[in-house]
Each structure stands twice: as structure tokens, then as C-alpha cells.
C-alpha positions in Angstrom: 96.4 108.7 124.7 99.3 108.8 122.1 101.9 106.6 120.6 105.4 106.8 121.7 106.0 107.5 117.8 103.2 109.8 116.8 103.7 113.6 117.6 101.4 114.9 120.8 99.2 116.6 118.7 97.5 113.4 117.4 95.4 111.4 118.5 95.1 107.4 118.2 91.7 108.2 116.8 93.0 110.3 114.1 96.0 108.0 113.2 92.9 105.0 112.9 91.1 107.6 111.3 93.6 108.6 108.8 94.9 105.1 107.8 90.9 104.0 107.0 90.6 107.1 104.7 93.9 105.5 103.3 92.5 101.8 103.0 89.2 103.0 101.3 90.6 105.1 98.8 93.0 102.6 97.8 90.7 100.1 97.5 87.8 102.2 96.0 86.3 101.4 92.5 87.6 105.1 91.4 91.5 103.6 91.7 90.7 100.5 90.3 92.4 99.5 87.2 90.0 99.9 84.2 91.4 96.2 83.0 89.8 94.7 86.0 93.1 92.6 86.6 91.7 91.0 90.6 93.5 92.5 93.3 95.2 89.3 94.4 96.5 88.8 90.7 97.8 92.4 91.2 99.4 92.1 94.1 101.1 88.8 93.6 102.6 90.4 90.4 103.3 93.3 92.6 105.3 91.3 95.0 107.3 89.2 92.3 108.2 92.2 90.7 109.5 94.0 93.2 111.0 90.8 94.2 112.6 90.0 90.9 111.4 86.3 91.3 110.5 84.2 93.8 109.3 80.7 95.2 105.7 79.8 96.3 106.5 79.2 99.5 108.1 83.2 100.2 105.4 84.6 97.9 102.9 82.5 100.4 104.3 84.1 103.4 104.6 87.6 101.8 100.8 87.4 100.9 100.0 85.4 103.6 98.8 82.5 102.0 98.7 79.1 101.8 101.0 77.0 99.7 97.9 75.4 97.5 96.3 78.7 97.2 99.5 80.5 95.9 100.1 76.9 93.7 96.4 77.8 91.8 97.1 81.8 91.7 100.0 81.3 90.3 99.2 78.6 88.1 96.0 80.9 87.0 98.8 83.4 86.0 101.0 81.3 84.0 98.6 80.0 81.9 97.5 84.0 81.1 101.0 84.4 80.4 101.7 86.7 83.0 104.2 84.6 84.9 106.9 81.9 84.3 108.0 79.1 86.4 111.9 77.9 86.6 113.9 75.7 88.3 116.8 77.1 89.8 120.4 75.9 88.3 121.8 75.6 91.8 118.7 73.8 93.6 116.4 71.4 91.3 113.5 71.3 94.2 113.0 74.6 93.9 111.3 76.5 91.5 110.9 80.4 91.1 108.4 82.9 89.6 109.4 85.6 87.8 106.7 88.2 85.5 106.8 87.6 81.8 106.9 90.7 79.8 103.2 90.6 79.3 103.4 90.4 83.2 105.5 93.3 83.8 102.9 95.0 80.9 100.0 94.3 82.7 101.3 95.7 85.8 102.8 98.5 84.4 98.8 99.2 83.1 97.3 98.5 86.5 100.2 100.9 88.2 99.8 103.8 85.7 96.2 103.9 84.9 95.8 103.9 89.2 98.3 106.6 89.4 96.5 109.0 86.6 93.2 108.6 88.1 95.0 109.4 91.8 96.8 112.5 90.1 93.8 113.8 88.9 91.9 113.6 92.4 95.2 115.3 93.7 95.1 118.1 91.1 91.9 119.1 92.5 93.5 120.0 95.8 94.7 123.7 96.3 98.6 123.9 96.8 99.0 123.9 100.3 96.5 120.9 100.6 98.7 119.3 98.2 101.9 120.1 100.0 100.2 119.2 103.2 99.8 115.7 101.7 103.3 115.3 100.3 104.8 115.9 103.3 101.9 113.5 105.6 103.1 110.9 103.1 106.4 111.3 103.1 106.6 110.9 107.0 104.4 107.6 106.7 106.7 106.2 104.2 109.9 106.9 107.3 107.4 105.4 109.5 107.1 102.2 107.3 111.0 102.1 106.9 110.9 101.5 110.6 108.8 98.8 111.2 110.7 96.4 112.2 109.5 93.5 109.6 112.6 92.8 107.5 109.9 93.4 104.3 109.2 96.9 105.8 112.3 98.0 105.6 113.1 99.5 102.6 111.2 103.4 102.1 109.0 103.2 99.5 110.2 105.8 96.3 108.4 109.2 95.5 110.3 109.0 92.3 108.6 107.7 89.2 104.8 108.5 90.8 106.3 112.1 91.8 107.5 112.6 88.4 104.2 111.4 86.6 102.5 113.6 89.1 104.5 116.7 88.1 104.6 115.6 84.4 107.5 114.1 84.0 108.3 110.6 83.2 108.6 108.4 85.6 108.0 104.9 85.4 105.6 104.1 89.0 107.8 101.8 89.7 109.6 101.7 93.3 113.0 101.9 93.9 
């Protein structure tokens, strides 16, 4: 049986399939960052950045987390110098996160040294493997823009990875 939104010719098993190969290889050691900046610090940078800044309590909910776990992670990242704390001019209660420069650094790192070791795995493909790929990914980044989570919405950018991937220069950041 098939999904109302995947195409006849495959199979629920091959959609689970196909997003565990996508898991594993994004979480295998080859893709990890050779700085060995942990995955949570990663992402929560990841989230602020794309973000711009944010409070603990949406950064909780976008990690799903809870408030004194985010409270310590982010402390843990201050204190690195990866992240600052404000208090917001119009609200005094709240206070917002954004990346220091060091933090946008360190992400930048994690992003591009990730990105050459996946362009190099990619360049062993032939070209029709490779276009096969592009366009696979490019359909699951429509599918994502219609998820209906408000967070979802927005189509992840082929843009700065594309270009680093063809040799140009891009900056892996999304759009």
C-alpha cells in the first residue's frame, strides 16, 4: 500500500527504507565534523542561526526540549563563547540568544567540513547516479515545504551547498 503523496511506483517500505539510509548517513562518523562540536551544540546553533535569535522557551520547543535542559546547553555555550544572551528593549522578561561570531565560525566549520566530506562521497557516483540524486532530493525538499508544521514550511536552499558542490562559492548556508 501507498501514500496519497508518494508516486505508485513506491512502496511505504522503500520510502522507510530510503529515509533510514538518509538518517544513517547523516548521522555517521564519516559526516561528522572533525572538531567534534556534539550534535546538540550543533544543532542548537543551527536553529538560532537560521533563526537569527531566539528565546529558550521557542528554541526548547524547536528542539524539543525542556526549558532547564535548553537553560544548561545554552549556558554551556555562552560560556564557550559561542552564544550571547540579551534582553529584549521592548520586553525586559525576556531574553534572546543570538550566535556570537565565534558561533557563527564554529558552525560555518561544522557545515563546510560536513559538506566536503559529503561532496566527495558524491563525486564518486557516475553522472546519472548523481543526477538521479539531485532530483530525489530536490522533490523531498517540495515534500518538506508541505508539511504542514509552520517550521516546515520554508524549502530548504540548493544554493550555497550546490555551488560548493560544483566548485563554486557558496556559503552552506540556507536561504
Amino acid at each position: 500500500m501507498t501514500s496519497p503523496h508518494r508516486p505508485p511506483h513506491v512502496s511505504d517500505q522503500e520510502a522507510r527504507r530510503a529515509a533510514a539510509m538518509l538518517v544513517s548517513l547523516w548521522e555517521s562518523d564519516e559526516l561528522a565534523a572533525a572538531h567534534q562540536l556534539p550534535r546538540t551544540q550543533e544543532r542548537t546553533l543551527a536553529v538560532i542561526d537560521a533563526a537569527g535569535h531566539m528565546t529558550a522557551s521557542a528554541l526548547g520547543q524547536r528542539l524539543g526540549a525542556r526549558a532547564s535542559s535548553v537553560s544548561r546547553l545554552c549556558g554551556r555555550l555562552e560560556s564557550a563563547g559561542l552564544l550571547s544572551r540579551r534582553r529584549a528593549s521592548h520586553d525586559r522578561r525576556r531574553v534572546d540568544f543570538t550566535l556570537t561570531e565565534a558561533g557563527k565560525r564554529a558552525l560555518e566549520s561544522v557545515r563546510r567540513q560536513r559538506l566536503d566530506r559529503m561532496n566527495a562521497m558524491l563525486a564518486s557516483l557516475d553522472r546519472p547516479a548523481q543526477a538521479a540524486l539531485t532530483r530525489g532530493l530536490e522533490g523531498l525538499g517540495d515534500a518538506l515545504a508541505r508539511l504542514p508544521r509552520a517550521d516546515c514550511r520554508r524549502r530548504p536552499s540548493l544554493g550555497g551547498e550546490h555551488a560548493l558542490a560544483e566548485g563554486g562559492e557558496g556559503t552552506g548556508e540556507q536561504a
